[in-house]
N, C-alpha and C positions, 0 to 999 in steps of 0.2 A: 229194218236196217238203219231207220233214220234216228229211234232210238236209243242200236246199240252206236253210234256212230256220236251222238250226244253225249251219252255218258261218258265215253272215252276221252271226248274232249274236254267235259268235265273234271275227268280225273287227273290229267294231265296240269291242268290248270290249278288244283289244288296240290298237285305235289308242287309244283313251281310256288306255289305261294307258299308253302311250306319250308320250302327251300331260300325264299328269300329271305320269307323272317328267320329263319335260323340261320345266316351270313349275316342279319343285323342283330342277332343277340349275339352273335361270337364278336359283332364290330364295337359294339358297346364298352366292354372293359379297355379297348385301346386306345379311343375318344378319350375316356377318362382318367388313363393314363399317362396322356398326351397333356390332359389341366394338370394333372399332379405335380409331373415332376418339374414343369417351370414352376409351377409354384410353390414347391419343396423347396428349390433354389432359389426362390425369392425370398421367402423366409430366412432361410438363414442364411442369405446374402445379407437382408435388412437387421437380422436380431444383430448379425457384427457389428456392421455400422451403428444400431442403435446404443450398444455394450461401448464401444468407441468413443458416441459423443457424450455417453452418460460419464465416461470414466475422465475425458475431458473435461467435463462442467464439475465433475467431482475435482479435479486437479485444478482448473481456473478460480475455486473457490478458497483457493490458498492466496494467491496473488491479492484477492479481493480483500482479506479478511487484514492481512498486512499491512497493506496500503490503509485500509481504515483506522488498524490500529497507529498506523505511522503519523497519523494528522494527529491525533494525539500526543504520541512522544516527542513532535517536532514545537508543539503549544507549551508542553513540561517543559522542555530545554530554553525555550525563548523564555518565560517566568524565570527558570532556574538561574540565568545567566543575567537576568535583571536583580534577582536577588542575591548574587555573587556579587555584581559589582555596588550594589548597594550597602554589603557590609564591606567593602573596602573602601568607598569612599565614608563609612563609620569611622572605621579605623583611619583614614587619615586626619580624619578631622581634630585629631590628637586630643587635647582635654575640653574642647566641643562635642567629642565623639565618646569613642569606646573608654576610653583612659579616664575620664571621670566618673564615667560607672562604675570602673573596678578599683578606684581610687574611694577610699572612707571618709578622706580627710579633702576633698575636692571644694572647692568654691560652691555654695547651692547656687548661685545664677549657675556659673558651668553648668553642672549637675542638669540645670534647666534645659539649657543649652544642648544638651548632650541626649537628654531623654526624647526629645523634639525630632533630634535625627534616628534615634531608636527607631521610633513609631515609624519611620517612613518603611526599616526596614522590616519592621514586624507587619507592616499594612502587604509588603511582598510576600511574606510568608502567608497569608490569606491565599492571596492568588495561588500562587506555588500549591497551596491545601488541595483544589479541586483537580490539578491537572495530574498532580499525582494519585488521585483514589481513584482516577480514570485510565490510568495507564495501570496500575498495579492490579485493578482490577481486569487487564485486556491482556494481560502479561500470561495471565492466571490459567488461561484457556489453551494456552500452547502446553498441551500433553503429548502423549506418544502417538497421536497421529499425524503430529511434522517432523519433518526433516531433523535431524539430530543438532544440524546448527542451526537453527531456527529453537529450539529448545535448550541450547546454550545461552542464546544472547536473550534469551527470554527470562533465563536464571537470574541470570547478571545482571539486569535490571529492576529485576526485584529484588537483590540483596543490596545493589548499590542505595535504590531508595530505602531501605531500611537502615543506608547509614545515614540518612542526611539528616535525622535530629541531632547525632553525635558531631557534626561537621556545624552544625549551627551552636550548638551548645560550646567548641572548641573557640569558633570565630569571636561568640560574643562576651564569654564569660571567662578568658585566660589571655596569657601575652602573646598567642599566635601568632608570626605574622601575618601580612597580606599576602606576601609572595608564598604564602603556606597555604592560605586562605585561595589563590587562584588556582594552586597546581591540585588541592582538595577535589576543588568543584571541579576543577576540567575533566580530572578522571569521572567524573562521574557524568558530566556533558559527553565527555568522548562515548560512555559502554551504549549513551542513550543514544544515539544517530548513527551507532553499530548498527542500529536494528535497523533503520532505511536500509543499509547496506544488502540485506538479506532482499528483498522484494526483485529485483532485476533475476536472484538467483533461481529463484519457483516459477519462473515464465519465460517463455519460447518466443512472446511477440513484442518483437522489433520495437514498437512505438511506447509499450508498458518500460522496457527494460531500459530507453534512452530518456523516458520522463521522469522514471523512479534514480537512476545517475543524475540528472541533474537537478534535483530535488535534491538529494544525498551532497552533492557539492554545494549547491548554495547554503543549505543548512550549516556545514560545515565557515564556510564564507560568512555567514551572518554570525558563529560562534567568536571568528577573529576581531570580527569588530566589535564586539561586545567587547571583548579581553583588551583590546586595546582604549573601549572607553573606558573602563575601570583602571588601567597605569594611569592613563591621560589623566584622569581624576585625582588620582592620589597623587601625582606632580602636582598640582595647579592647586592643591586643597594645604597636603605637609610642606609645598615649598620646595623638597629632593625629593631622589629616588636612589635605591641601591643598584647599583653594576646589575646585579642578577635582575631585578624587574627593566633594567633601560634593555638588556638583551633578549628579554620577553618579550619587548615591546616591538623589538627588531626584527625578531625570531615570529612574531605572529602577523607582521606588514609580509614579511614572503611569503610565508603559509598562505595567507590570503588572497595573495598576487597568484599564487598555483593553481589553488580553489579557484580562481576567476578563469584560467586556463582551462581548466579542468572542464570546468559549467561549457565553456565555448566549445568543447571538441563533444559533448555529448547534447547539450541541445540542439535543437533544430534551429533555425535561420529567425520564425518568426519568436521562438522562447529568446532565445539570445536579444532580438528585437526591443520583446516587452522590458525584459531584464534592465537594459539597456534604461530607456523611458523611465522607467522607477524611481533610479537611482538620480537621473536628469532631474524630476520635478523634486526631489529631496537636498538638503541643503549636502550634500556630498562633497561640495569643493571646500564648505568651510568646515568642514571634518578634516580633509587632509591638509588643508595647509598650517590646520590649526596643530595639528597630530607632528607633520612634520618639522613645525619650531619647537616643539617639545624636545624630538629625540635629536633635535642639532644642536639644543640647549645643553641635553646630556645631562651628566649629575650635577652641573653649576645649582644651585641653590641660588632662593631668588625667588621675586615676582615675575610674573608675565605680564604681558598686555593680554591677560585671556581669561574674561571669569570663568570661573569654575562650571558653574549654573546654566551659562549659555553654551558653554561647550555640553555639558551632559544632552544641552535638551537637543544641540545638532546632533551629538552621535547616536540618540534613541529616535529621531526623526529617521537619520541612514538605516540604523536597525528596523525599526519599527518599516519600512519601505521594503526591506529585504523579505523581513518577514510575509510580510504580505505577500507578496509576488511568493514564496516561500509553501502556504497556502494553496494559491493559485496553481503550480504544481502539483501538491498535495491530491488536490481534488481532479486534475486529471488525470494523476493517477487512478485514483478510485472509479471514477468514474468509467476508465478504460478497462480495469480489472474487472467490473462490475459486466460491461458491454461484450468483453468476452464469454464470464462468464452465462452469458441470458445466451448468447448465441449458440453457445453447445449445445444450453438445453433446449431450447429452439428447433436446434439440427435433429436431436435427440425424437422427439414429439413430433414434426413432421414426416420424419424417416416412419414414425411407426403409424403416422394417422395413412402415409403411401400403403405401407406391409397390410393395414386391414383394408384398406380397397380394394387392395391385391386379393384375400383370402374371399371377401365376400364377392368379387366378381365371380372368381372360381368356382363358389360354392351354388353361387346364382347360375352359371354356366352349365353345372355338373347336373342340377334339378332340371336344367330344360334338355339338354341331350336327356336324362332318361325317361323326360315324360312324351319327346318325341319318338321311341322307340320302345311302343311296348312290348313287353313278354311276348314267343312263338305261343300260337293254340297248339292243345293236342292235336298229333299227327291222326286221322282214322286208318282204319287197317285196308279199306278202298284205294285213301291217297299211295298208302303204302304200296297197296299192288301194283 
């Protein structure tokens, strides 16, 4: 009896074991379907986000490339606008200047005279050389994968520079005027600081879009003083001026006065600040009060109490100060363009180094659930009974 009494509890005891392992191999596939699906969802929770900040760092690398090209175009227009007013102050210089060059029968001191200020403006056409093969070169790259105004104003600057041999060739070698010679180059100053314009329009953040507008207006600001040192020049050099350049001269003191508006309501507190300071340590006040006995002078004809000479070298000092700070903008631009885009990709590469943590925990998780539950043994035909 004691035996069969064994046995039976034996049997019993192997069905039950039977019985359990086969409740943990039916339990198995639901454990593991349990790591799946968060982690199915986690995947392609993370693939969006990663497709998101990739497509981001792809679109912030438009702002970047802008902006870098834009320090460029704004170096081109400061040379361009220095060699603008350098053949206008040729041309006033009447048979010291241009006029004895295209004159056969000239004085050779003039002649002399006259070749002396050449050079100053051909030594500008150097400079002007490099800023241009670096923007026409940077022009070149805006194909069909910008924005369609961004590949306009990128046309227009590479047709406008291919006129500027014919604009220099008109200024030096024919009776042009000046006030021909200003409205020339300005069209051609104005298509270049178009393109600033475009940077604020490919970005979404706040601090790019307020740095790159006042960047675009100072630019603008530092064009008018230019234009206004070149009239002031050609008073102070021919003696007159005609009605149409004294109303130029008028016409670009407001313009300038808006652009300083303009910079105030788009920069920040401390830009406006620097701005500010710039212009303080630059000889700025003897620019304008020198600028303003000009146009109260009006077209009397006449000397000044103003050389020529020292006025150029205050109002390239004011420019020259804009400029800079000018610059300084410039690069924070880039620099924030730049800052954005690192950070998408950033976003980008962390999102995915989390996504495979995720995968290999799971997969690490999924091996030890099923090496803690091995396979049922065969059932015997005992247990069964």
């Amino acid at each position: 009896m004691a035996n069969a009494d064994s046995a039976g509890i034996s049997d019993q005891q192997e069905s039950g074991s039977a019985r359990d392992k086969s409740r943990n191999w039916r339990l198995r596939p639901r454990l593991l379907l349990l790591i799946a699906v968060p982690t199915l969802a986690a995947v392609a929770l993370g693939g969006v986000n990663i497709a998101s900040s990739w497509q981001k760092a792809t679109a912030d690398q438009r702002p970047e490339t802008l902006a870098g090209l834009s320090t460029k175009v704004t170096q081109l227009a400061f040379q361009i606008e220095a060699e603008r007013d350098a053949i206008v102050w040729y041309i006033a210089a009447g048979s010291d200047g241009r006029a004895s060059q295209l004159d056969r029968h000239a004085n050779p001191a003039q002649k002399q005279v006259s070749k002396a200020q050449l050079q100053i403006v051909q030594q500008q056409f150097t400079y002007t050389a490099a800023s241009a093969k670096a923007v026409a070169t940077g022009v070149a790259r805006f194909g069909s994968g910008y924005p369609s105004a961004v590949q306009i104003v990128a046309r227009a600057v590479t047709v406008k520079l291919r006129t500027l041999p014919i604009l220099r060739h008109l200024a030096l070698a024919t009776q042009v005027s000046a006030t021909t010679v200003l409205a020339d180059y300005g069209n051609l100053v104005d298509t270049l600081l178009a393109f600033d314009d475009q940077i604020p329009l490919k970005s979404i953040d706040p601090q790019l879009i307020s740095t790159t507008r006042a960047m675009a207006t100072i630019s603008r600001y530092e064009n008018e003083a230019a234009v206004q040192r070149a009239i002031v020049m050609y008073r102070l050099t021919a003696g007159t001026m005609s009605p149409a350049m004294l109303t130029e001269l008028t016409t670009s003191v407001t313009d300038q006065k808006a652009d300083a508006t303009d910079f105030q309501n788009f920069a920040t507190n401390s830009q406006a600040a620097m701005f500010s300071n710039a212009l303080a340590a630059s000889l700025e006040n003897r620019f304008q009060s020198d600028e303003l006995t000009v146009i109260q002078t009006g077209q009397r004809s006449g000397g000044l109490a103003i050389v020529p000479q020292d006025w150029y070298g205050a109002a390239s000092d004011v420019i020259a100060a804009t400029h800079k700070y000018e610059e300084t903008l410039a690069q924070s631009a880039v620099d924030r363009a730049r800052a954005l885009h690192s950070q998408a990709i950033t976003s980008a590469l962390v999102i995915g180094g989390i996504l495979l943590l995720v995968i290999v925990f799971s997969l690490i998780l999924a091996m030890f659930i099923g090496r803690s539950m091995p396979p049922p043994r065969p059932v015997t035909a005992l247990a069964l009974s």
